[in-house]
C-alpha positions as CSV (number, residue, x, y, z in Angstrom):
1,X,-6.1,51.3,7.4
2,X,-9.0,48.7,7.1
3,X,-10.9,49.2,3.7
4,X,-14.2,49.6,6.4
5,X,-12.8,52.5,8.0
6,X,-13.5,55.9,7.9
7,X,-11.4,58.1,5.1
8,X,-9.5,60.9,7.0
9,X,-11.5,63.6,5.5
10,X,-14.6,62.7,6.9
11,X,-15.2,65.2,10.0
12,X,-17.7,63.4,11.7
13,X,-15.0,60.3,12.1
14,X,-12.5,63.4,13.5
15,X,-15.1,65.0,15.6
16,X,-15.8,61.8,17.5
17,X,-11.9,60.6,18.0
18,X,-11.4,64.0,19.4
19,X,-14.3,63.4,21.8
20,X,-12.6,59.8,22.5
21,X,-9.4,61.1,23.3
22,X,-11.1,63.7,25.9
23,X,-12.5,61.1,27.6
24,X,-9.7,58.7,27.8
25,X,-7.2,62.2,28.8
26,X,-10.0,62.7,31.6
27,X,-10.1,58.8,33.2
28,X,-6.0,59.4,33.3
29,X,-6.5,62.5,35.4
30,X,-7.4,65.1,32.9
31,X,-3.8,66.1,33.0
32,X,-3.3,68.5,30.0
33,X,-1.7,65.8,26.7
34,X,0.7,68.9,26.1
35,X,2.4,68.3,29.7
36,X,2.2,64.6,29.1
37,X,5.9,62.8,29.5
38,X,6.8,59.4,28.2
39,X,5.5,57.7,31.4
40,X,2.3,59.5,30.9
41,X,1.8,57.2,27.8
42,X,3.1,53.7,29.5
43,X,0.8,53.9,32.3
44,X,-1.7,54.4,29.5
45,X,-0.3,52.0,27.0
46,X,-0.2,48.9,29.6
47,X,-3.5,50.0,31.1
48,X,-5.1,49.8,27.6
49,X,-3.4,46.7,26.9
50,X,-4.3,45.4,30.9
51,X,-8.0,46.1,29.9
52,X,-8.6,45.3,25.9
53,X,-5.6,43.0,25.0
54,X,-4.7,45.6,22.4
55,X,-1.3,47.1,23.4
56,X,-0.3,50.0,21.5
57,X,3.2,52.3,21.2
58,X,4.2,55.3,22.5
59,X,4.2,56.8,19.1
60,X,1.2,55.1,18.1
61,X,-0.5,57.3,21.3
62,X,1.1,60.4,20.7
63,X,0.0,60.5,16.8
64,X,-3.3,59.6,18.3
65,X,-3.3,62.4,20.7
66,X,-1.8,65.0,18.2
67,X,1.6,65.0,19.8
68,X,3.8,63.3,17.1
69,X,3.0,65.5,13.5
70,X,2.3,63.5,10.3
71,X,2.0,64.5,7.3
72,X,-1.8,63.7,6.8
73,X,-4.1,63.8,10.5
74,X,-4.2,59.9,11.9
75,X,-6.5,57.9,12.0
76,X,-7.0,54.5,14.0
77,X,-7.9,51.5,12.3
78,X,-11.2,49.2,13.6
79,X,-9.4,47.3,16.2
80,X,-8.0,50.4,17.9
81,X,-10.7,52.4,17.7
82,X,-12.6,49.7,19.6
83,X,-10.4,49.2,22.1
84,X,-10.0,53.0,22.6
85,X,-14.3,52.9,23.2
86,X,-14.2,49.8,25.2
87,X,-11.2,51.5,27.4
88,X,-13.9,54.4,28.4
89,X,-16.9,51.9,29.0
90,X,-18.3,51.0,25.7
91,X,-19.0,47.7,24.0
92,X,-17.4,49.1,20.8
93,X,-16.6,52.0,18.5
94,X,-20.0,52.1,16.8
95,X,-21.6,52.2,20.2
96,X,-19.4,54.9,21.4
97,X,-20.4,56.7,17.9
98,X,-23.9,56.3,18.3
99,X,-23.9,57.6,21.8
100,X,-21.9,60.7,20.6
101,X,-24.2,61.2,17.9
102,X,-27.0,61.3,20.0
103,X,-25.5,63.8,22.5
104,X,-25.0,66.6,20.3
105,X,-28.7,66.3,18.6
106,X,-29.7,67.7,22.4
107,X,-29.5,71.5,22.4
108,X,-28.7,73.8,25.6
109,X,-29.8,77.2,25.8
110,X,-27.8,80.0,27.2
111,X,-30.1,79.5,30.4
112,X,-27.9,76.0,30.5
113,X,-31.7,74.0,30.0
114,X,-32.0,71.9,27.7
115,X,-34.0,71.8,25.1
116,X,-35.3,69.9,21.8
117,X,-34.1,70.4,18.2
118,X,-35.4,74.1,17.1
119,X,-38.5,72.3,14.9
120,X,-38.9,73.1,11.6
121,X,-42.0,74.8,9.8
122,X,-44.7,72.6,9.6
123,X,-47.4,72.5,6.3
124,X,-51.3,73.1,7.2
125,X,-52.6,71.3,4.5
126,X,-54.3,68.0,5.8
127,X,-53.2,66.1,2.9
128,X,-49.6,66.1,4.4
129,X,-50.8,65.2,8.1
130,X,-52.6,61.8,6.7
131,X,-49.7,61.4,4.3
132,X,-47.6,61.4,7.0
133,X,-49.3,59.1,9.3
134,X,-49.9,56.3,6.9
135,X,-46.4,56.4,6.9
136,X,-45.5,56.4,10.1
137,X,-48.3,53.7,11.2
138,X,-46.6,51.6,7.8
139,X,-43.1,52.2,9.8
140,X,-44.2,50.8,13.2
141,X,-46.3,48.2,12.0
142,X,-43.1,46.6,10.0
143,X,-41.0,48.0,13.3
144,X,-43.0,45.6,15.6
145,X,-43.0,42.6,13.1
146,X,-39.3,42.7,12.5
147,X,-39.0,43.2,16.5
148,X,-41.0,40.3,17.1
149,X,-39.3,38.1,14.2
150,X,-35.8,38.9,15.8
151,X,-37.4,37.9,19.3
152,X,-38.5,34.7,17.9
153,X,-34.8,34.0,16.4
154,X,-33.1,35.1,19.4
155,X,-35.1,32.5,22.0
156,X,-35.3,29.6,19.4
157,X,-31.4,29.8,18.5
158,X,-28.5,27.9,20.7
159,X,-25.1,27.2,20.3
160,X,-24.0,23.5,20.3
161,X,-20.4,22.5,21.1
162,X,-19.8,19.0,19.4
163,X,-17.2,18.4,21.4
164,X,-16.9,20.5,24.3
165,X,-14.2,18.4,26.4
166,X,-11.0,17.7,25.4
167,X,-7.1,17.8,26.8
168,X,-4.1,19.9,25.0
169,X,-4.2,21.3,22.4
170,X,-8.3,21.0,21.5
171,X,-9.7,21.9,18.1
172,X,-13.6,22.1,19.4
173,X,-16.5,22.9,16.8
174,X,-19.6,24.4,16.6
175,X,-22.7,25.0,15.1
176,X,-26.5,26.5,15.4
177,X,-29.5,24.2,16.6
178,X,-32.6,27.1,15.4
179,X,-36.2,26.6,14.4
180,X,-36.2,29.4,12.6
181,X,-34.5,30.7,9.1
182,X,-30.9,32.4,10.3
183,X,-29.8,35.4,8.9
184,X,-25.7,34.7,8.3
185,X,-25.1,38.2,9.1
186,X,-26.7,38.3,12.4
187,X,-24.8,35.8,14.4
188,X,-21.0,35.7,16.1
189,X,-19.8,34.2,18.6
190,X,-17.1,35.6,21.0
191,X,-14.4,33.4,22.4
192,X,-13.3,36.2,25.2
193,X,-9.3,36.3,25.0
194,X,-9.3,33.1,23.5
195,X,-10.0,33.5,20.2
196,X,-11.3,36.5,18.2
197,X,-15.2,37.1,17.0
198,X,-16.1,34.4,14.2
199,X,-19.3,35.0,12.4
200,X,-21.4,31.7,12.4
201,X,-24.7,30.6,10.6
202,X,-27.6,27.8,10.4
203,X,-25.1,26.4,7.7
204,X,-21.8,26.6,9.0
205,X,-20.0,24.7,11.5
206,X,-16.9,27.0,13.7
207,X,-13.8,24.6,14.6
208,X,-11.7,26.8,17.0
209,X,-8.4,25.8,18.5
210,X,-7.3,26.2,21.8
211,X,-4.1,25.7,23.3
212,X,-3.9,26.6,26.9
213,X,-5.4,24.2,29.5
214,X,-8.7,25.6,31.3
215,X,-12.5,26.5,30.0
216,X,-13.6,29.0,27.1
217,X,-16.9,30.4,27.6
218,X,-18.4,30.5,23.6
219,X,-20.8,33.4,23.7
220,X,-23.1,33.4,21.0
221,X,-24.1,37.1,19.9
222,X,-27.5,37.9,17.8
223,X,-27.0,41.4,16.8
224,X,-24.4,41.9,18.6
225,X,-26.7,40.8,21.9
226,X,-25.2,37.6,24.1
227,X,-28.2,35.2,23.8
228,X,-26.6,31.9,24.8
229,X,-23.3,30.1,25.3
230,X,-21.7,27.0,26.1
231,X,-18.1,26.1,28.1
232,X,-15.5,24.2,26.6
233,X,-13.0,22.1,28.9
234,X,-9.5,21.7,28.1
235,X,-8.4,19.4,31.2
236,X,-5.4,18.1,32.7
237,X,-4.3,15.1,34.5
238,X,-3.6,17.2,37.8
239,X,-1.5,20.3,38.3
240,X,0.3,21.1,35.0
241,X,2.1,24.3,33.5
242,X,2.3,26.1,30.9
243,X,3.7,29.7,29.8
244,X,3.7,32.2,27.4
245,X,5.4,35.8,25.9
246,X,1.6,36.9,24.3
247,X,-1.2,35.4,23.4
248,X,-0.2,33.9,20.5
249,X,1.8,31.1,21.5
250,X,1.9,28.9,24.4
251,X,4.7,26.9,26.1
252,X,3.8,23.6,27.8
253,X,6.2,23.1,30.3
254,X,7.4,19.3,30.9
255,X,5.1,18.0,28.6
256,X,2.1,19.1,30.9
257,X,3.0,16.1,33.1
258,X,1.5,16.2,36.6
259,X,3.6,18.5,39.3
260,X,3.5,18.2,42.7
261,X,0.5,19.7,44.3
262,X,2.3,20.5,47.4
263,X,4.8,22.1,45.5
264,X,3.8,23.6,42.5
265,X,6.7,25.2,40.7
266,X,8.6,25.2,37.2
267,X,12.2,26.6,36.9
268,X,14.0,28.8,34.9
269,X,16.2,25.5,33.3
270,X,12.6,24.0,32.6
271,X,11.1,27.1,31.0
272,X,14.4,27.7,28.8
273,X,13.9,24.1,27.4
274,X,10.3,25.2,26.5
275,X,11.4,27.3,24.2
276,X,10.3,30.1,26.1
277,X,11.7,33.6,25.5
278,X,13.0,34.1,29.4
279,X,14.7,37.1,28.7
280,X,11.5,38.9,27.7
281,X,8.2,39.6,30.3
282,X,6.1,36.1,30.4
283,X,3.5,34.4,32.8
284,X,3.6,31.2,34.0
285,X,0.2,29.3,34.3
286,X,-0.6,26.5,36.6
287,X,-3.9,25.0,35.9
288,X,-5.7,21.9,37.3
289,X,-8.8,21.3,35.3
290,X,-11.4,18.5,35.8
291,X,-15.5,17.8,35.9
292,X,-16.8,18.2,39.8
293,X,-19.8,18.4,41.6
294,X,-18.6,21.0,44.2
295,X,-20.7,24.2,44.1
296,X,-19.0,27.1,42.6
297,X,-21.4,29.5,44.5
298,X,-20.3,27.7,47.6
299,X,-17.0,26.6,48.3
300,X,-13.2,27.8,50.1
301,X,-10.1,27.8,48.4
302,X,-6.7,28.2,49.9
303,X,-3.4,28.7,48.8
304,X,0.4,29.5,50.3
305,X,2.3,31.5,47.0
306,X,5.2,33.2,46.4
307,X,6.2,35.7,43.2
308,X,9.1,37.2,41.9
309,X,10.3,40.4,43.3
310,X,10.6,41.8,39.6
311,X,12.0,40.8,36.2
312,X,13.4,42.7,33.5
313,X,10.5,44.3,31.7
314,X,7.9,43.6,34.3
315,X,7.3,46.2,36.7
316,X,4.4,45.1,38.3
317,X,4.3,41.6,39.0
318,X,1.1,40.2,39.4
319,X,-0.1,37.2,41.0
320,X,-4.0,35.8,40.1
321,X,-6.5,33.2,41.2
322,X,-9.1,31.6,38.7
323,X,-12.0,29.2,39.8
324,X,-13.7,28.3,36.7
325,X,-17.1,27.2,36.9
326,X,-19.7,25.6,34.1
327,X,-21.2,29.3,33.7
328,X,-19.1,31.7,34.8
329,X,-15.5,32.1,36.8
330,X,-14.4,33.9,39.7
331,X,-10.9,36.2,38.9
332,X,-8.8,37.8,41.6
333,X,-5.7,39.5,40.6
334,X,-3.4,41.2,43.3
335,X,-0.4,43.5,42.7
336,X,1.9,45.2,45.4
337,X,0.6,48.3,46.6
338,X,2.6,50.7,44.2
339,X,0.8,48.6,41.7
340,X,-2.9,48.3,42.4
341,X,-4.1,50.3,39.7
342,X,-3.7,46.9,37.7
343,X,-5.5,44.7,41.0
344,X,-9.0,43.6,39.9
345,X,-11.4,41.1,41.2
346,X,-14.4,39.3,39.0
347,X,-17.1,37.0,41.0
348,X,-19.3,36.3,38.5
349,X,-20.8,39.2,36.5
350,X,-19.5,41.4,39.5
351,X,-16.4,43.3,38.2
352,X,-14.4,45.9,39.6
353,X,-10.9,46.9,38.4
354,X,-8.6,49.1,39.9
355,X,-8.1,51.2,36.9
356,X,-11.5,52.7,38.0
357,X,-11.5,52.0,41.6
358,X,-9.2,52.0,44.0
359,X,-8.3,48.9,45.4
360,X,-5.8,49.4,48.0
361,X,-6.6,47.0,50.5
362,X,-6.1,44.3,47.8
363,X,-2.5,45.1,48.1
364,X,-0.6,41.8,48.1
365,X,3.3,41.3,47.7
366,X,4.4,37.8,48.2
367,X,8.0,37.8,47.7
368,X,8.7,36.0,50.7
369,X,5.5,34.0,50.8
370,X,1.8,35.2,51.3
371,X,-1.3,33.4,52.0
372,X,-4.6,33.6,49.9
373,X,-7.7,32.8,50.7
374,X,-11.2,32.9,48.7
375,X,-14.7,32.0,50.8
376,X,-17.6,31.5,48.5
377,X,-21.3,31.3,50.8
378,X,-24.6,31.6,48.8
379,X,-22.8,33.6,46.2
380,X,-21.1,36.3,49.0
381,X,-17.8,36.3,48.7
382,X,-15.4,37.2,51.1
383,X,-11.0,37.4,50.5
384,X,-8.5,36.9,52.8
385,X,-5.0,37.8,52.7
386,X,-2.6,36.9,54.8
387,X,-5.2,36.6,57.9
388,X,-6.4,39.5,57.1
389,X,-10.3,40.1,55.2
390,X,-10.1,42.6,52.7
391,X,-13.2,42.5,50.7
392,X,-16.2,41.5,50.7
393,X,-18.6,41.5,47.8
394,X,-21.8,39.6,46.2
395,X,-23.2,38.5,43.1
396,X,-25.8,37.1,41.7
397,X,-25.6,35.0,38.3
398,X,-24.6,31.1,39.4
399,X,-21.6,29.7,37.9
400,X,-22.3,26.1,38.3
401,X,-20.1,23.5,39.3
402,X,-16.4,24.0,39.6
403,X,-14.6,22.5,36.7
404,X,-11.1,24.0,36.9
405,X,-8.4,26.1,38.9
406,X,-5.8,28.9,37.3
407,X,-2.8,30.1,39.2
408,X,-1.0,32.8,37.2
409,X,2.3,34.6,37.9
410,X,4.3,37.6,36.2
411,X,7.3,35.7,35.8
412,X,8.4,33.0,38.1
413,X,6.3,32.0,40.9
414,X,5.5,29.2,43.2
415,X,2.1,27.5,44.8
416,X,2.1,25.4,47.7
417,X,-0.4,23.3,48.6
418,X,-4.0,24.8,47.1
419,X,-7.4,23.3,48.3
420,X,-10.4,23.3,47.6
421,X,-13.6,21.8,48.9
422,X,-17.2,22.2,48.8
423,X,-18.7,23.7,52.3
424,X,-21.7,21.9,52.1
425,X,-20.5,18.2,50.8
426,X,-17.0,19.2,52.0
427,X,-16.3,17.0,49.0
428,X,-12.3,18.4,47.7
429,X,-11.0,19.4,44.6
């Protein structure tokens, strides 16, 4: 257990992972955890890991849940409680705590209304009342100075990438540009699934490196508040691939030469001399990433692809479209229909997954081929698959230019012939 964590004996700590747990049973279908079977906690486990990156065991979730006896009650470390919060909608476990905390400070009478905290007895003697007003005034006077200090931090601070593009592998670094005094505590910056949180101050410079070709979107954090971030471009010389078993290691596949953009495919010979792990569940990642001026908020892309049936370990094999812009990226991921739970779409700061919303007509099983096709006008955006529009959906935060595209598939797949151009300038990709 992390040296930060709670101890086990602290009830408070209990209290809320029993509230946790609730809430995760209930988004699962509130079936009862005692009538829970060991498919139960893989749907669980891969939609955890499907949402957070954190994948945890089936024993791992039962002693979590109570199911699976140890000597002393469990207890998560940091990381999974985090990802247990973020899997119910929070930014964090402290958040989730705070919000818990909060909750049960609001009484309910046995009418069900409810009510405030049952006050306590108050003193008569004016010498308390004035007391207790010069404090108070003293509390929101240094209350509205810190508030407007942190203001002042937060607008004057950026994040500066030194070297923002760069080819395969990249080791990019950066460092605050601030007016003000920076408190070394106050400031992170999140890399996404890139990289993990790295604390950053007015003295420090961050070198991170990245592997995989595309664009990380550095998010600098002030409090644990996103006020700023920059892109970073790791680009190819045309369609390359690359592959992986995690998120630990990545496979360039024929030395990230150039493939044939009408034919864009990598085989199981080529991904064996990789050094890939074939035997084991892996994606393959086609990317094409390069500076444009084509509008990201206005643009069609189009795409003939083909996936894998299945593959050992794999069970739902997905197939996903990335168009990755200065600011922001669009994200469509498409399952068969037994599978859509996992389907998501991201346009922007627009995200819906199908963990939390159905998403059947996203259904999309191209064993034997299956067209795709993504129309971006005035940032409404509109899919299209196999002929056929399935959703249609708007945003509203820009995301610049295009700068990159990412086909990825569960296991082995194929891409033939994607375009893109701008519907305006009807300049190409």
């Amino acid at each position: 257990m992390d040296t930060l964590d709670l101890p086990p004996h602290n009830q408070p700590a209990f209290d809320a992972l029993d509230s946790c747990c609730q809430k995760i049973i209930e988004k699962m279908g509130n079936k009862a955890i005692e009538d829970w079977r060991l498919a139960d906690y893989n749907t669980l486990s891969s939609m955890l890991g499907k949402q957070t990156k954190v994948y945890l065991s089936v024993n791992t979730l039962k002693r979590l849940f109570g199911q699976l006896k140890t000597p002393e009650r469990y207890f998560p470390q940091k990381a999974t409680r985090d990802a247990l919060a973020q899997f119910i909608g929070y930014r964090d476990w402290q958040e989730f705590e705070l919000v818990s905390t909060s909750a049960k400070m609001v009484k309910v009478n046995p009418q069900g209304k409810i009510t405030a905290p049952i006050a306590q007895p108050k003193f008569n003697k004016s010498i308390f009342y004035w007391m207790g007003l010069a404090v108070l005034l003293s509390v929101l006077t240094a209350s509205v100075l810190l508030w407007q200090n942190s203001g002042d931090v937060a607008r004057q601070t950026e994040l500066v990438c030194e070297n923002p593009f760069g080819s395969v592998p990249h080791t990019a670094v950066f460092k605050l540009k601030s007016k003000k005094p920076l408190d070394d505590a106050a400031f992170q910056i999140d890399f996404m699934d890139e990289a993990l949180k790295t604390p950053i101050s007015g003295t420090k410079e961050v070198a991170k490196f990245f592997r995989n070709p595309g664009v990380v979107y550095a998010t600098l954090l002030y409090k644990n508040i996103p006020i700023d971030t920059v892109a970073v471009y790791m680009q190819t010389k045309g369609w390359v691939a690359n592959s992986g078993n995690d998120t630990s290691r990545a496979f360039p596949i024929a030395g990230l030469k150039p493939l044939n953009p009408k034919n864009i495919y990598v085989s199981e010979t080529q991904l064996d001399s990789a050094g890939l792990a074939i035997h084991k569940p892996f994606l393959v990642g086609f990317s094409n990433i390069k500076p444009s001026y084509i509008s990201g908020d206005n643009f069609s892309f189009s795409c003939r692809v083909f996936a894998e049936q299945s593959r050992p370990g794999t069970q739902c094999v997905e197939t996903t479209i990335i168009i990755l812009g200065e600011k922001h990226r669009h994200l469509l991921t498409l399952n068969r229909s037994s599978c859509v739970a996992f389907s998501q779409y991201k346009f922007s700061e627009k995200r819906v997954v199908g963990a939390d919303q159905f998403l059947g007509n996203l259904a999309f099983d191209p064993v034997n081929g299956g067209d795709i096709k993504i129309n971006v006008a005035n940032k409404k955006a509109t899919v299209i698959l196999n002929g056929k529009s399935v959703l249609s959906t708007s945003y509203k935060q820009s995301i610049g230019r295009i700068m990159g595209i990412k086909i990825l598939f569960s296991g082995i797949g194929k891409a033939v012939s994607p375009k893109l151009y701008d519907l305006a300038t009807n300049e190409t990709f």
